[in-house]
C-alpha positions in Angstrom: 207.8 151.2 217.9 209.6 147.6 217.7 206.7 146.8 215.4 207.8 149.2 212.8 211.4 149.6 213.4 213.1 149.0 210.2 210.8 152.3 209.3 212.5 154.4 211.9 215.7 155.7 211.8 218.6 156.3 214.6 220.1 159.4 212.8 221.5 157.5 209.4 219.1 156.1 207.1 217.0 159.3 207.1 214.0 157.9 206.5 211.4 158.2 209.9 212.6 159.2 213.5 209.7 159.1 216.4 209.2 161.0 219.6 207.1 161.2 222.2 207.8 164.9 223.0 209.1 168.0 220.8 212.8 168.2 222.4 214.3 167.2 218.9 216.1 168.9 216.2 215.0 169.6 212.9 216.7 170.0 209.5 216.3 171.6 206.4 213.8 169.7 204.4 212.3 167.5 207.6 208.4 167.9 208.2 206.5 166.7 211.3 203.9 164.5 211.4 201.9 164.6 214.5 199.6 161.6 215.4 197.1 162.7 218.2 198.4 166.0 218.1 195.1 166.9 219.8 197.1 164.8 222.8 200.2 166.2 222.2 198.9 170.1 222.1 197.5 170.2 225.8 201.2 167.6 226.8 203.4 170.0 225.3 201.6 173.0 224.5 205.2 174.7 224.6 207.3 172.3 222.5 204.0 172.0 220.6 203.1 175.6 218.9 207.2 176.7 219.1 207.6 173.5 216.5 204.1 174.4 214.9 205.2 178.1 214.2 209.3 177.0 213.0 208.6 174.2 210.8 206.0 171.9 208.5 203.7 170.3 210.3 200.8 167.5 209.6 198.8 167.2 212.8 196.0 164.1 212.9 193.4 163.4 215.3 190.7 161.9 215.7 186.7 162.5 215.9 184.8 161.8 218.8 182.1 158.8 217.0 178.7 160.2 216.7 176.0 157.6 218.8 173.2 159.3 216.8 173.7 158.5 213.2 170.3 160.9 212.4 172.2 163.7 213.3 174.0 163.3 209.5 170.9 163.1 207.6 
């Protein structure tokens, strides 16, 4: 997060605010973006689905690499 702190916000700027759990308000207009969210669902499967189910949300995660490239021909 110090890496990329001019990107997140405090509470004025309103550009990006992270968490690392779902106990945070949302406002009209916000959206979540959910990195790992895989992670995240099984963590918080409560805070998870009840954010899921009230507001936009763009949950990533990642694919398990395939060892036997064959498989895709």
């Amino acid at each position: 997060m110090n890496e990329f702190k001019d990107f997140f916000r405090g509470d004025e700027s309103g550009r990006v605010s992270y968490h690392k759990d779902f106990e945070f308000k949302m406002n009209e207009g916000e959206i979540i973006i959910s990195d790992e969210a895989d992670y995240l669902m099984f963590k918080y499967p409560e805070g998870f689905f009840a954010k899921a189910r009230s507001y936009p949300m763009i949950s990533m995660t990642a694919s398990v690499p395939l060892t036997d490239t064959k498989s895709l021909e």
